[in-house]
Structures are given as C-alpha cells and as structure tokens.
N, C-alpha and C positions, 0 to 999 in steps of 0.2 A: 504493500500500500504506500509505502515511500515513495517509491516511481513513482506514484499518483499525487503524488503531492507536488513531486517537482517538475513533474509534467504538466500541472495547472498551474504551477508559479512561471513557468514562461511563457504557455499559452494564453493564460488569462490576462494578462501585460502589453497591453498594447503602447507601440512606441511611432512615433510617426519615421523614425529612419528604419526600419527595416521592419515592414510589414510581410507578413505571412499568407503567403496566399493559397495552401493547399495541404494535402493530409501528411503526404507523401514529404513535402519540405520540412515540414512539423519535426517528422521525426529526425532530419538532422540536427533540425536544431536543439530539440529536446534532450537528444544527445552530443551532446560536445565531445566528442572523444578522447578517450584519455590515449597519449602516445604509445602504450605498449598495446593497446589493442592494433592498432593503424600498424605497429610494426610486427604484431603477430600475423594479421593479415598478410603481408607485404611479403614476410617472409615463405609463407605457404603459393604466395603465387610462385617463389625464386624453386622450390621444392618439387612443384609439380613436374616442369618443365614445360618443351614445347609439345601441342597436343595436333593432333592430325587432319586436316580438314584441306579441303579442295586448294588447289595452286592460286584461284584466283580470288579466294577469302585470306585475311589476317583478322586472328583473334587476340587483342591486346590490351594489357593492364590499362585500367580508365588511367591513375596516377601516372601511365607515360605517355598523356594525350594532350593535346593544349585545347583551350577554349576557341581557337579560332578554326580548327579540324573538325569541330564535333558543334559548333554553333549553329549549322541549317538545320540539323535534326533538332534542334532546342527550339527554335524559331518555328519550325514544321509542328511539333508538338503541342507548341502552345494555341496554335492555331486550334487543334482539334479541341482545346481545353474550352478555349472562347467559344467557338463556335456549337460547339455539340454540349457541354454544362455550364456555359455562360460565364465561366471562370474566369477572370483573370491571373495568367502567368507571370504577367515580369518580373513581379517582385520574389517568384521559385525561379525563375531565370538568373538573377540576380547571385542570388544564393547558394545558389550551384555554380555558375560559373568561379563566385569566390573560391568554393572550395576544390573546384580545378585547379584554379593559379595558385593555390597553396597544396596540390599533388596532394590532396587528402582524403579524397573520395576511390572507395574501395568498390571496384565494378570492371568491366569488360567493355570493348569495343571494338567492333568487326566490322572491317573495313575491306570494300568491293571494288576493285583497281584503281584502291589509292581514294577513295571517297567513304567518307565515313557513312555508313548503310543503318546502323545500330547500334545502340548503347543501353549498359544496364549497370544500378549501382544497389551497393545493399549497407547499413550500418549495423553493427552490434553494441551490444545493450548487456552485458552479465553473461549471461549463458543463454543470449538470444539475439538471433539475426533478423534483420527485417529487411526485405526484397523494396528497395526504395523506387524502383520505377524500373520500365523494362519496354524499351520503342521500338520497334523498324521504319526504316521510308518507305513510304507508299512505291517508291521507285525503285524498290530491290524486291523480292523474293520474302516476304514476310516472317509467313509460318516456319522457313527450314532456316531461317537467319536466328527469330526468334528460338527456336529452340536451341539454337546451338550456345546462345547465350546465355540462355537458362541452365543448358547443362553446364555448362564453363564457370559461370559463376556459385551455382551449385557445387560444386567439387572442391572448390577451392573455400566454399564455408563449412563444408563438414569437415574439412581437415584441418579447420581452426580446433585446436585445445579445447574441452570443455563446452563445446558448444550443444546446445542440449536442445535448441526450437528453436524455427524457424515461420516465418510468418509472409503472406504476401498478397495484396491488393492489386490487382492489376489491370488500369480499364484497357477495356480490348480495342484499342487507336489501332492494334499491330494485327490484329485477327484475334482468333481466339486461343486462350494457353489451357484452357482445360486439360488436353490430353497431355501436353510436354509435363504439366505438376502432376496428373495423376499417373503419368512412368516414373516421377521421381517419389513417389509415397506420399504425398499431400492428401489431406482431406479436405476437399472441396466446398463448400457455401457458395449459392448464387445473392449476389446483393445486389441491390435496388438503387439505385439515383432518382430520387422525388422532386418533382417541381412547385411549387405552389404562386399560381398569379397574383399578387397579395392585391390587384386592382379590382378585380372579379368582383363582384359580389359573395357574402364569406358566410356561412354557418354563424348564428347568434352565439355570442359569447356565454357558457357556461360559467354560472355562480359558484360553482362546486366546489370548496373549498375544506368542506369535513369540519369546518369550526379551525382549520392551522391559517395560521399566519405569512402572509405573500408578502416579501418583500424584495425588493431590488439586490441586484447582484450588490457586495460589500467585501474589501479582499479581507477583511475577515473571516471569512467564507471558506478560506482553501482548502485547510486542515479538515473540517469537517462535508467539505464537498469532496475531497478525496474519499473518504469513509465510506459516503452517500454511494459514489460510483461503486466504489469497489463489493458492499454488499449488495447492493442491486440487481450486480451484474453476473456475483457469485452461482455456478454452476449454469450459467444463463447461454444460448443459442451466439448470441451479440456479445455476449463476454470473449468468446474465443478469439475474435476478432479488434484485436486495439484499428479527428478530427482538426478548427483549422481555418488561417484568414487570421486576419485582425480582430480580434475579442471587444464587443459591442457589450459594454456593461448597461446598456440602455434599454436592451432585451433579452438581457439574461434574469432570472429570476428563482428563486427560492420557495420551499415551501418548512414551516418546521412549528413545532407545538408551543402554544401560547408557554412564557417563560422558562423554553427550552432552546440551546442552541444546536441541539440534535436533529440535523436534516433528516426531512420526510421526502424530499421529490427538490427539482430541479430540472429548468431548464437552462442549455449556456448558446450561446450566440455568435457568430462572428460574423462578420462582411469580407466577405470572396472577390468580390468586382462592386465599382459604383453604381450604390442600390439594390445588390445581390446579398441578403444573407444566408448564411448555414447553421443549420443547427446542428449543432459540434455535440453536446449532450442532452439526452430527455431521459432522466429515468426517478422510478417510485421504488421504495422502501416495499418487499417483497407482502409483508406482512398490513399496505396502505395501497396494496394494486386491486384492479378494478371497480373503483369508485370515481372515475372522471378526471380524479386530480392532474392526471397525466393532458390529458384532453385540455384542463382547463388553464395549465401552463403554453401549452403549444398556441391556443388562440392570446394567451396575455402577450407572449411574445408576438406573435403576428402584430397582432394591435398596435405594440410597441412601434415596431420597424414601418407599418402605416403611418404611425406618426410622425415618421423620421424619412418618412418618402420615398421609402423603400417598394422596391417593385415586385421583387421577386426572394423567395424563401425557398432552400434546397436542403436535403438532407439524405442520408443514407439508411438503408434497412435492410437485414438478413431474409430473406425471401420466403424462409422456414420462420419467424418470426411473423405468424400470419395477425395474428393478434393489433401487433403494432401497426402492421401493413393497411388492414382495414379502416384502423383508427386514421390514418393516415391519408387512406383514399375519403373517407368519409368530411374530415378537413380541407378535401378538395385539393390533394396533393394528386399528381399523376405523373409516373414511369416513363421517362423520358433514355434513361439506357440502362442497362442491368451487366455487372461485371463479375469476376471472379475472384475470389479468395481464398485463400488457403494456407494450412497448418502442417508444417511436417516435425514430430514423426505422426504418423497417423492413429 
C-alpha cells in the first residue's frame, strides 16, 4: 500500500511545467528509477547477446537510440492518441524523449533498412515490470514486427534478478497483441475506453449519499485514499490491472462518515487534452457497494468538469467488470475502443 501512496503523491500534484498526459507516462514517472535497476537491466541486454532475425530487421537496445531516429514513430503515435481517445500527447512526448537523451529508458527498437519501424519500453518497480508502451508504423509489417519486440523485450525482463510480475496495457494503434502475450503466458483482460459527451443532455443527478459526507478532493486525503484504493480493489477483477493527465482537484471528490477521516468511496480526476477529462479512480468500500454512492460520485464529478467547461469525460473499465460497465453505459458513457491487458505469470 506504500506504492499507493507514493503513487498518488505525484499523481495527484499537478505542476504546470511538466504535465502528465497518459497512463503509460505515469508510470515513469511514478517510478524514478533507482541506478542499479537501469544497470541491472543494461546489463542483461550485454548477456543475452545478439538474437536472430531477418538481414533486413535490426533489433536494438532503446538506450543506444537517439530521439531524433525514433521521433516519426513518436509523432505517428501520438497522432493515433489524439485522434482515436482525444488524448493529448506532447506533454508523454516530452517525457520520453527526456529520458532518451539521458539513455535511461529500458526497451527495444527495430529498425527496417535503417528506419526506425518500432519501438517498445518497459520500467521496473521491486519485483515488477510494466510493459510501458509497445508501437509499429503503419508503414512496416505490424503484427511480425510487433511481436518480435515483444519477444525481445520479454527475455530480456525475465532475466532480470528477482523479477516476479509482469504487467501490460497495450492499445492496439499496432494491431492486435492478444496472441504474441498469450504464447508468452499472460493472462489476458479485455478493457474498455469510455467516452462520455458531458454537452448531451445527462441522467439527473443522484442524492444518494447514505447520510457520508462529500467533500472536495484535500491532499490531506492521500494516506487515506491510498487505503481506500487498495481495499477496494483487494481481490477485485480491476485490481489486477494498475491512471493519469494532470490531476483536476476540482472534480475529484470524497466520500467518508460524518466525524471520521476513514474513506468510504472516491472519485479522482485528471485533464488528458483541453477540456478532456479522465477519470483516473472510482471506487467504494466493498462493504458500502451497491447503494449508488459510486453513481453518485461519477455525476458530482461530471457536474464539476460542466462547470469548468469541460467537454468530454473518458475512462477505463475491465470488460469482465460488467457491473461497473452498465453503471457506466447507463451514465451515458459509450465504447469508443477496447484494448488489451495482461498479467504474467499467469
């Protein structure tokens, strides 16, 4: 539950020089890497050697790559970001490129005579790796690029020391990676990307409050909204799977019992692109679920970001998560793309 707390101490912080614009960036940041991980890696790629693949591909350490070899695929991506979940990229463009120019980002990159076709990176975390993003160009071979990056990259994090779980999001800009994770023993989740018009016409706002106390996000809040997440989410479908943007304390919100500072529910909020927000966390106290409260955070929030001129409201859900999903569609959210996830060892 530590992670969780240090994880909402720089997610919920919004700074205007270096805003957050996606799940996937989160997690570098989240994690700053301590040197001996970066050089345990590094040294696992020198170990493996060189691996076998057609004359006219090169598969190469991202850290021996420069930002300006591998910038149209960055620029090509973000396109899909914008265009297909209204994301805004620059500010993950940004971010990444830094941790190019400082050769610190631990990933692959295969390259199609002498043009860079694909790239993929991954960070670790304790005894756990996470699959940070993973593209091909529409202009190469997708699926046999992509997988070969996945294997590549793959080998070279199970022979990291100690590494015990592995994790991965991946929206399918490249095709689909279903099958390349499920040859490497992943257990697979289909998840949802929601949209909600917040101009529409909206479902009446629910009173439903149980008699707790709503009040505005407070970084007071942290320690105890890590808590919040973590039992929530304890043995939960959406627990398996670790949101993101600049943190909107302005719709984010609280639920908790009159003269207690022990969270009941929780919603948190961020802004993705201007006038686009995400909802980063929703979740109730197992033993304070289905009685609306969850419903009733989701509309306070809306309302909020209506105030604030906000257009549009996006969020993620586990697709086995039918419960949430209906809630969801019923708030006049609707499925805009659905991607892949997955957990190894399985």
């Amino acid at each position: 539950m530590n992670a969780i707390v240090g994880i909402l101490a720089h997610l919920l912080r919004p700074t205007a020089s270096s805003p957050l614009t996606l799940c996937r960036i989160c997690i570098i940041r989240v994690r700053q890497w301590p040197l001996p991980s970066i050089e345990s890696a590094m040294i696992v790629v020198t170990r493996l050697g060189p691996r076998r693949f057609p004359p006219s591909m090169n598969i190469v350490d991202l850290r021996q790559t420069t930002v300006r070899q591998i910038e149209p695929l960055l620029e090509e991506e973000a396109r899909h970001w914008r265009d297909e979940l209204h994301w805004d990229y620059r500010g993950a463009l940004e971010l990444i490129k830094r941790f190019l120019d400082a050769h610190a980002l631990a990933g692959c990159v295969a390259f199609e005579g002498g043009s860079a076709a694909g790239y993929s990176f991954y960070v670790l975390e304790d005894q756990k790796g996470l699959i940070g993003g993973l593209y091909v160009s529409s202009k190469f071979p997708q699926h046999s690029i992509g997988r070969r990056l996945l294997e590549e990259m793959l080998l070279s994090m199970r022979a990291i020391p100690h590494l015990m779980r592995i994790e991965a999001q991946l929206m399918p800009f490249s095709g689909p990676v279903d099958t390349p994770l499920l040859d490497q023993g992943f257990r697979l989740y289909t998840r949802q990307f929601m949209l909600l018009d917040l101009q529409k016409a909206h479902e009446a706002k629910s009173d439903t409050s149980g008699g707790m106390r709503l009040t505005r996000w407070n970084d007071r809040y942290f320690e105890p909204c890590a808590k919040l997440i973590y039992l929530a989410y304890a043995n939960h479908i959406d627990g398996e799977i670790n949101g993101c943007g600049q943190f909107v304390p302005g719709a984010s919100f609280i639920l908790h019992e009159p003269g207690s500072d022990d969270l009941v529910a929780a919603v948190l909020t961020s802004e993705v692109s201007p006038g686009v927000g995400h909802t980063t966390q929703i979740c109730v106290l197992p033993g304070y679920q289905g009685h609306g409260l969850g419903r009733m955070l989701m509309q306070t929030s809306a309302e909020a970001l209506r105030s604030m001129k906000f257009g549009e409201l996006t969020l993620t859900v586990t697709s086995d998560n039918r419960t949430a999903v209906k809630l969801y569609e019923k708030l006049g959210f609707h499925t805009i793309k659905s991607f892949t996830a997955g957990v190894w060892p399985h």
